[in-house]
C-alpha positions as CSV (number, residue, x, y, z in Angstrom):
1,X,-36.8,-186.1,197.4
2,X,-36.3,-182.6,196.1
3,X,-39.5,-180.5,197.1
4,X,-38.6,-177.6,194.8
5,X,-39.0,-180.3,191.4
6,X,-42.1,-181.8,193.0
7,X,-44.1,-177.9,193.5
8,X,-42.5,-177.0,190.2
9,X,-44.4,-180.3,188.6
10,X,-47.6,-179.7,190.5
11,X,-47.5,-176.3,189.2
12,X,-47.4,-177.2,186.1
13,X,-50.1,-180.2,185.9
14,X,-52.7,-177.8,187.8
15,X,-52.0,-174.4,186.2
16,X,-55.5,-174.9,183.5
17,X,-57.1,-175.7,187.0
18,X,-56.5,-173.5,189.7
19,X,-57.2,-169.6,190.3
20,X,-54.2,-167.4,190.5
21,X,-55.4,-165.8,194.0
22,X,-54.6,-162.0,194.8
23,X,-52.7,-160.6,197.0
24,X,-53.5,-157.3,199.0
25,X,-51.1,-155.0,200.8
26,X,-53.4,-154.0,203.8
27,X,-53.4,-151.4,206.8
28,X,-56.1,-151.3,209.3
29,X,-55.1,-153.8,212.1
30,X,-54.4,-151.8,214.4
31,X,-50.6,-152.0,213.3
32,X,-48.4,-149.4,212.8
33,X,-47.1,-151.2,209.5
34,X,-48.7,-152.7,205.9
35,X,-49.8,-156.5,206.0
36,X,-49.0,-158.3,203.0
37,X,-52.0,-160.8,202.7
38,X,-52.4,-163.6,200.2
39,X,-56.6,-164.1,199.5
40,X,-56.2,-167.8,199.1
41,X,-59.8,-167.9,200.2
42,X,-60.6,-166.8,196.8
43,X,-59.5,-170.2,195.4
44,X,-62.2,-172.5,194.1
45,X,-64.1,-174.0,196.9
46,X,-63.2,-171.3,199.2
47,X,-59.7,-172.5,200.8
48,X,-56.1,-173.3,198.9
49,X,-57.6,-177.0,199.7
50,X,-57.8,-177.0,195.8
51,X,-54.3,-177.1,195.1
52,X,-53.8,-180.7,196.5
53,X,-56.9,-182.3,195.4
54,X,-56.2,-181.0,191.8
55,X,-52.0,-182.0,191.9
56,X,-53.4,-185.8,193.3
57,X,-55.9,-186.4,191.0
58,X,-53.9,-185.6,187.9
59,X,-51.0,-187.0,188.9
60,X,-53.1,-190.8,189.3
61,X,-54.9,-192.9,188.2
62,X,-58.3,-193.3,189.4
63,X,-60.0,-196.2,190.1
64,X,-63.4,-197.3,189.2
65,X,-64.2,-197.1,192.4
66,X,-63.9,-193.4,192.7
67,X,-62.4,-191.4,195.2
68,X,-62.7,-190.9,199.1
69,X,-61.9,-188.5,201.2
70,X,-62.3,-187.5,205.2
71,X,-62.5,-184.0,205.6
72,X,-63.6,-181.4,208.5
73,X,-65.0,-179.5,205.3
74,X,-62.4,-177.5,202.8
75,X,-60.4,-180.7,202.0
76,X,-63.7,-182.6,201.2
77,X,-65.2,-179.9,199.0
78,X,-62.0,-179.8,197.1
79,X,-61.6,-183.8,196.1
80,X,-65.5,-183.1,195.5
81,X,-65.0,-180.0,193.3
82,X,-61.6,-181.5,191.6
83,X,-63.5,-185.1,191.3
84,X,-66.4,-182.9,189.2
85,X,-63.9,-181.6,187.1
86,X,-62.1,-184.4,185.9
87,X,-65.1,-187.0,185.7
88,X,-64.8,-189.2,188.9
89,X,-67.3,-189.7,191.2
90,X,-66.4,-189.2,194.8
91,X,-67.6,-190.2,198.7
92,X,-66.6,-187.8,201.3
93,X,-66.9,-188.4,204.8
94,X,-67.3,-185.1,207.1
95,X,-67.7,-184.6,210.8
96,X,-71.0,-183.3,212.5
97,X,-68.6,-180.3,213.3
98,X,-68.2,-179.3,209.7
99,X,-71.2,-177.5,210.3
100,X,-74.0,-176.8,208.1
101,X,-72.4,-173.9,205.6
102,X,-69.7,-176.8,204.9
103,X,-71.7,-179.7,204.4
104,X,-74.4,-178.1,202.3
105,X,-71.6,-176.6,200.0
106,X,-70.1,-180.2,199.4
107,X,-73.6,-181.6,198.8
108,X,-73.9,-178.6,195.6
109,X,-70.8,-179.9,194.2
110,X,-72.6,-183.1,193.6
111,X,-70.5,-185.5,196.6
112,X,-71.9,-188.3,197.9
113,X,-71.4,-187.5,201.5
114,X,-71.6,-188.9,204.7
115,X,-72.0,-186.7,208.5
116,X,-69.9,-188.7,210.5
117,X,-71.4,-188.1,214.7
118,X,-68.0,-186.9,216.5
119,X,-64.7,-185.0,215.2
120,X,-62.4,-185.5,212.4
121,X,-60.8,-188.4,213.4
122,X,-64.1,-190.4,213.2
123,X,-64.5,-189.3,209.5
124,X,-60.9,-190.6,208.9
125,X,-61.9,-193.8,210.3
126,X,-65.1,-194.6,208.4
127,X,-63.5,-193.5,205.1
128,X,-60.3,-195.7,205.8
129,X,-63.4,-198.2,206.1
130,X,-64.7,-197.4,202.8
131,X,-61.4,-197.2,201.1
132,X,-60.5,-201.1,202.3
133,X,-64.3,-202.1,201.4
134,X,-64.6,-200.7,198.1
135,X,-60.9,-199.8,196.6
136,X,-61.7,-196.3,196.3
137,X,-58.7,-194.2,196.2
138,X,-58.2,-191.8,199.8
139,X,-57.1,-188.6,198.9
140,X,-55.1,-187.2,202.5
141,X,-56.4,-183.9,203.4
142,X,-52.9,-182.8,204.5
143,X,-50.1,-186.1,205.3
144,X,-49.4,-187.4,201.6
145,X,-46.6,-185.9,199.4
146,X,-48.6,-185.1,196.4
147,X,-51.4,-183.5,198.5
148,X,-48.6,-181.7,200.3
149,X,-46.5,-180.8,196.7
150,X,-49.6,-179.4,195.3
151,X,-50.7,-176.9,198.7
152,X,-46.7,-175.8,198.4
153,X,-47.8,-174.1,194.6
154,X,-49.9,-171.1,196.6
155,X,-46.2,-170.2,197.9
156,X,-44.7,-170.5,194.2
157,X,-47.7,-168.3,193.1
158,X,-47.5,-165.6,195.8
159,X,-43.3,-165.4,195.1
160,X,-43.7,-165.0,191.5
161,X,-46.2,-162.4,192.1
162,X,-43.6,-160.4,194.2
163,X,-43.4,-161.4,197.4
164,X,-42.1,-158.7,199.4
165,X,-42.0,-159.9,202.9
166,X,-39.2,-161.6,205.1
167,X,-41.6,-163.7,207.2
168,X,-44.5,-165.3,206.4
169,X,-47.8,-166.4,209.1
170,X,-49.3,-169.8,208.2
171,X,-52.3,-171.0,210.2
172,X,-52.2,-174.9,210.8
173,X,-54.5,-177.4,210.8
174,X,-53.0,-181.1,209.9
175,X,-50.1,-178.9,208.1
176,X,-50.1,-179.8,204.5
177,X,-50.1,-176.1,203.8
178,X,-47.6,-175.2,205.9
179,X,-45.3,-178.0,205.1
180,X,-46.3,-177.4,200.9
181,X,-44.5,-173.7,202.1
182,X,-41.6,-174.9,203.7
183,X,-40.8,-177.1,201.4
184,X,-41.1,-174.1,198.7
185,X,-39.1,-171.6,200.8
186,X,-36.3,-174.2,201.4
187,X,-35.3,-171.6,204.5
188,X,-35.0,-168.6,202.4
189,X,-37.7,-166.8,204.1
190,X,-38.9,-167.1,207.7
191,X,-42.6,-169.3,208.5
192,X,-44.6,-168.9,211.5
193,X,-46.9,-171.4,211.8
194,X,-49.6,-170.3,214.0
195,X,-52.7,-172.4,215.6
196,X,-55.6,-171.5,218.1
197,X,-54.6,-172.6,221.4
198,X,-57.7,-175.0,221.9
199,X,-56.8,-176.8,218.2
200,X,-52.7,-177.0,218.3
201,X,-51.3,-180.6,216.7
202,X,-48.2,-179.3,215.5
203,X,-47.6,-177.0,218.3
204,X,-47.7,-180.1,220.7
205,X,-45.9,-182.6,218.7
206,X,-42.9,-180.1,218.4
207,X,-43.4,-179.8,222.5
208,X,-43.0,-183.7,222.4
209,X,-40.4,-184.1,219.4
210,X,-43.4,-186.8,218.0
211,X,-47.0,-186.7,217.0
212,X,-49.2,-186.6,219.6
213,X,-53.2,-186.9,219.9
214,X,-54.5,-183.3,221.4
215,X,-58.3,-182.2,221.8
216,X,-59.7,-180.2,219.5
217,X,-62.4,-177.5,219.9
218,X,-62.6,-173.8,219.4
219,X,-63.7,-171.3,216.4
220,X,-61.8,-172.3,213.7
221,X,-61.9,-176.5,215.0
222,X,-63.7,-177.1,211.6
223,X,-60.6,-176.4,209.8
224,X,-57.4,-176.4,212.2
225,X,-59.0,-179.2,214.2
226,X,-56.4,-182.2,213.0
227,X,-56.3,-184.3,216.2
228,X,-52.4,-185.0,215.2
229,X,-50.2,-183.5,213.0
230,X,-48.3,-184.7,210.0
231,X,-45.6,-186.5,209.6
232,X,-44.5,-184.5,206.9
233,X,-45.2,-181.1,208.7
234,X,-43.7,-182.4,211.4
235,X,-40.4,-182.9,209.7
236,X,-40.2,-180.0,207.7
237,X,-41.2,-177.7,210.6
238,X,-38.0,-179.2,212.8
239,X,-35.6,-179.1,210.1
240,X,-36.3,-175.6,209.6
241,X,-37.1,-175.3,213.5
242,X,-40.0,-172.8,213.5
243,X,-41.6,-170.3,215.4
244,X,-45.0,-171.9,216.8
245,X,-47.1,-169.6,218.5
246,X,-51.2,-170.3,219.7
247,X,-54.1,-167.6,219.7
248,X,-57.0,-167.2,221.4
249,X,-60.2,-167.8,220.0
250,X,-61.5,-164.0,220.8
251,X,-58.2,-163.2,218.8
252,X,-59.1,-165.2,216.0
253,X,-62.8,-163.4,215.9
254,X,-61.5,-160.3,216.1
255,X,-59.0,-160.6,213.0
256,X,-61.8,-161.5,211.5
257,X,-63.7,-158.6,211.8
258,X,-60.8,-156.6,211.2
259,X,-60.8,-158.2,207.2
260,X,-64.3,-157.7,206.6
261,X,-64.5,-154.0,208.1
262,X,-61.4,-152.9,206.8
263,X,-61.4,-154.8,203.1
264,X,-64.5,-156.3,203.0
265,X,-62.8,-159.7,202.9
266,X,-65.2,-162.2,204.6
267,X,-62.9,-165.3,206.0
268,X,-64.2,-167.9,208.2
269,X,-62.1,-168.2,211.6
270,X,-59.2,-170.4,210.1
271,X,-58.8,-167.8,207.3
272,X,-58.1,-165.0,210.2
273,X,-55.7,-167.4,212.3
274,X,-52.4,-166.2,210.7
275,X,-53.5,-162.3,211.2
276,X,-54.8,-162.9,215.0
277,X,-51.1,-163.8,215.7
278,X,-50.0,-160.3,214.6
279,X,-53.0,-158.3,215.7
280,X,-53.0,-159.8,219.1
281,X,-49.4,-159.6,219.8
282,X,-48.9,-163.7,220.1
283,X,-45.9,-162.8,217.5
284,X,-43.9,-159.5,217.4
285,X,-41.6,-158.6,214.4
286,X,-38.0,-157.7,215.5
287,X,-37.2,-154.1,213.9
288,X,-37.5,-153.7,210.8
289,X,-39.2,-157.1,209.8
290,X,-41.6,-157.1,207.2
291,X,-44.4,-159.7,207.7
292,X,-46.8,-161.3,205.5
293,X,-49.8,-163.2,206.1
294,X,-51.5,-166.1,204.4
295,X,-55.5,-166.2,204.5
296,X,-56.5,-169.6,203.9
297,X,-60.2,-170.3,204.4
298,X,-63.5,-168.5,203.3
299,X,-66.2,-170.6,203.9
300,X,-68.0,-168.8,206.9
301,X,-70.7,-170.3,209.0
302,X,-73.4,-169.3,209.1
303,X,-72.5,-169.2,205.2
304,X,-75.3,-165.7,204.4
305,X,-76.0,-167.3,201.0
306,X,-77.0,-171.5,201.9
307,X,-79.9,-170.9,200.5
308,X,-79.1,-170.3,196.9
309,X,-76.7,-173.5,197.3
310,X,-78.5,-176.1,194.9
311,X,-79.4,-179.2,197.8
């Protein structure tokens, strides 16, 4: 499979869908050098989530049935905001740790939605129940090639806008954003993935050389808190054999301070992962390295506008 043809397609099929996100060369981190930063949080839905949902949906056909999807929160307001768009109706299944900001934004959509008691994983399981009892069609939040092929187009994007940067910082979750970039970059530039150190999947499974269950908890567990990476991450991040480094949750906060008192971008936690690496030290550019830094997430909690979300 050539991932290069497959971004190119889902490129194509999602263009008349997707926002075309900016990108902000930034000081004030405490760094004696510009950030690069692409505001994927500006994408519909508030996380680059979007991308996939829109690149699955087009490229299948839908049953009758609908659509289902487990989801710690982005991913499930994505298939419910991509499901709108196109005219099917969709069940999402979310964790009681999605929190309120998350859960109340998938209800406006217009989801039916179901808080699962527990993490993610439980989610997964009673939508996989769903799926076999109803023949709605699962739509992977991160592990499925089209879901994987369309997160890879935000790398497409951000290179076509002139991407100036040798290295690149990728938060990870499940890792369908970070393997939709590798499979982009093909090696040409360098990819950090980086993860809190209470919520680390693909940290430990490259520790292991396999997938491995880890606990999940933390800020940004919402988002990054995948109980086991993907397969696919998992094999594009050792072909390419990656950097992985963790951060601290008092890191992660204070990166996220950092873009709302210096730009006035307001992220949620998993949208300030990939700077807390840099701003904390947790990776260190040789000489001379220019870095770049993907921001991935905006949907904050407590969210300062839930109450002019339609219920």
């Amino acid at each position: 499979m050539g991932w290069k043809s497959e971004i190119i397609a889902a490129a194509g099929r999602i263009r008349n869908h997707v926002v075309q996100t900016p990108v902000l060369i930034a000081n004030g981190f405490g760094l004696n050098h510009p950030v690069e930063l692409k505001l994927e949080q500006m994408q519909h839905t508030g996380s680059f989530k979007a991308r996939g949902a829109f690149n699955t949906l087009l490229g299948a056909s839908v049953p009758e049935a609908g659509l289902v999807a487990a989801s710690g929160g982005n991913h499930g307001a994505a298939v419910a905001f991509a499901a709108r768009a196109l005219g099917h109706r969709s069940q999402i299944f979310v964790p009681e740790m999605a929190g309120p900001s998350k859960i109340a934004l998938i209800r406006g959509i217009g989801a039916e939605l179901t808080v699962v008691p527990g993490e993610y994983a439980n989610a997964m399981q009673m939508a996989q129940d769903y799926e076999a009892r109803t023949g709605a069609m699962q739509i992977h939040a991160y592990d499925a090639l089209p879901t994987v092929a369309g997160q890879g187009t935000c790398l497409r994007e951000w290179e076509e806008q002139g991407l100036r940067a040798d290295t690149v910082l990728i938060a990870v979750g499940g890792g369908g954003l970070i393997a939709g970039a590798l499979g982009w970059l093909d090696g040409a530039r360098k990819v950090v993935a980086v993860e809190p150190e209470t919520s680390c999947a693909l940290h430990a499974a490259l520790a292991a050389d396999q997938p491995v269950d880890v606990e999940v908890s933390g800020v940004a567990a919402n988002a990054l808190g995948a109980r086991r990476i993907g397969q696919i991450c998992l094999d594009l991040a050792q072909q390419h054999q990656i950097p992985s480094v963790l951060v601290s949750d008092d890191a992660i906060l204070a990166a996220q301070r950092a873009l709302w008192q210096a730009h006035r971008q307001l992220v949620e936690p998993a949208g300030a992962t990939a700077l807390a690496a840099l701003m904390s030290g947790a990776y260190r550019p040789a000489q001379g390295e220019t870095v770049a830094v993907l921001v991935c997430g905006g949907n904050i909690a407590p969210d300062p506008f839930l109450q002019a979300i339609p219920r």
